[in-house]
N, C-alpha and C positions, 0 to 999 in steps of 0.2 A: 789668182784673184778672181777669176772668171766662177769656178767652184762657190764662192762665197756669193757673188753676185746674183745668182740661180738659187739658192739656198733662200737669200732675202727675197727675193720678189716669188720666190714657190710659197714662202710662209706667207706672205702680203695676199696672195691667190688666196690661200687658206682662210686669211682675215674675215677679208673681202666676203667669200663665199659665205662664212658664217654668218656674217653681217648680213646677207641678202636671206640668208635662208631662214631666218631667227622667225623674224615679223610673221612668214608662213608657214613657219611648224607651230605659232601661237593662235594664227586664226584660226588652223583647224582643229587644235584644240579646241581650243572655244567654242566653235562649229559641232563639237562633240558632244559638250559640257550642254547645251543650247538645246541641242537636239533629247539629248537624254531627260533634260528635265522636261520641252513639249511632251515627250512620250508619257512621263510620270504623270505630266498635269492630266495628259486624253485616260489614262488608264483609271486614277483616279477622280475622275471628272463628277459622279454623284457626288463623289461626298466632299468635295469642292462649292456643292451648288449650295449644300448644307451650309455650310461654316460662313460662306461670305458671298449672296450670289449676287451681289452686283459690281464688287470692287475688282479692281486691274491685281493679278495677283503677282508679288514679286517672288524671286528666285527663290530666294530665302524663304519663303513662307510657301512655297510648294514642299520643299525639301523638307520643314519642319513638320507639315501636316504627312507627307510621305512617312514619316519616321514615325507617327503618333500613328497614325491607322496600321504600321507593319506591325507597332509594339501591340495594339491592341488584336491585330490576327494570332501574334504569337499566342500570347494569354488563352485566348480565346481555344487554339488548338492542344494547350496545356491543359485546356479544365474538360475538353472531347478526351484527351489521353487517361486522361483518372478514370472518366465513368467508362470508358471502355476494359482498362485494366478493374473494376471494380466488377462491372457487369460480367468480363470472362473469369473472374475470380467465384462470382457468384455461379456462374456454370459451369464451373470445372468441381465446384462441391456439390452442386446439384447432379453432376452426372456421378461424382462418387457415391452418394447415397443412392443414385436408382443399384451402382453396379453392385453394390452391396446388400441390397434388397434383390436382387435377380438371385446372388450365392448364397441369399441366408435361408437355409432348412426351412420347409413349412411347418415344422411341429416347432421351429421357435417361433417366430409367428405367431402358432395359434398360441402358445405359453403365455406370450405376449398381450395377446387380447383379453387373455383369458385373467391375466391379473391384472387389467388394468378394468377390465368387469369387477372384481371382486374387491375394490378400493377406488370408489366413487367420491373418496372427499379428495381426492389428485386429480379431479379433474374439472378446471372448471365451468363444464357446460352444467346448468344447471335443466334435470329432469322432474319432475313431476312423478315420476312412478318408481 
């Protein structure tokens, strides 16, 4: 019986403990929760002042405006991604065309000038002589 009796009161210990421990593994969550969201509010603090600068701001409404200014950085570094892929698109065909005018013969070249002298209505800068 002694086995059994030690069995009960080790589980009761175990209770107990959890029961004590519960309340303080919640605060500091919380404590965490609390802090993390001070940080968000000091980080995004301009554009806080924007939206609402006089009113007491709740949790909720740091976290929703946190989520609207991420989404709008997101966007924002999406539409830098294009012109940059557009802009190295435009210079990776601009350096094709130098490389290919560096290898093209001068006598095509001069061919080149030479009939584009000789049919004046392809082109249209308008000359006088």
């Amino acid at each position: 019986m002694a086995p059994t009796i030690t069995a009960a009161s080790t589980q009761d210990q175990l209770v107990l403990s959890h029961k004590l421990r519960k309340p303080l593994v919640e605060k500091l969550r919380r404590e965490r929760i609390n802090s993390s969201i001070e940080q968000l509010k000091s980080l995004l603090g301009p554009e806080f002042l924007k939206q609402q600068p006089d009113s007491k701001l709740e949790k909720a409404d740091i976290l929703e405006m946190t989520v609207c200014v991420l989404t709008r950085l997101q966007q924002q570094n999406q539409k830098q991604r294009r012109l940059l892929d557009h802009f190295n698109e435009l210079q990776s065909s601009s350096d094709q065309n130098q490389r290919e005018e560096d290898f093209c013969p001068l006598s095509t070249r001069v061919q080149t000038s030479i009939h584009r002298d000789k049919n004046p209505e392809e082109h249209d800068l308008w000359r006088p002589w």
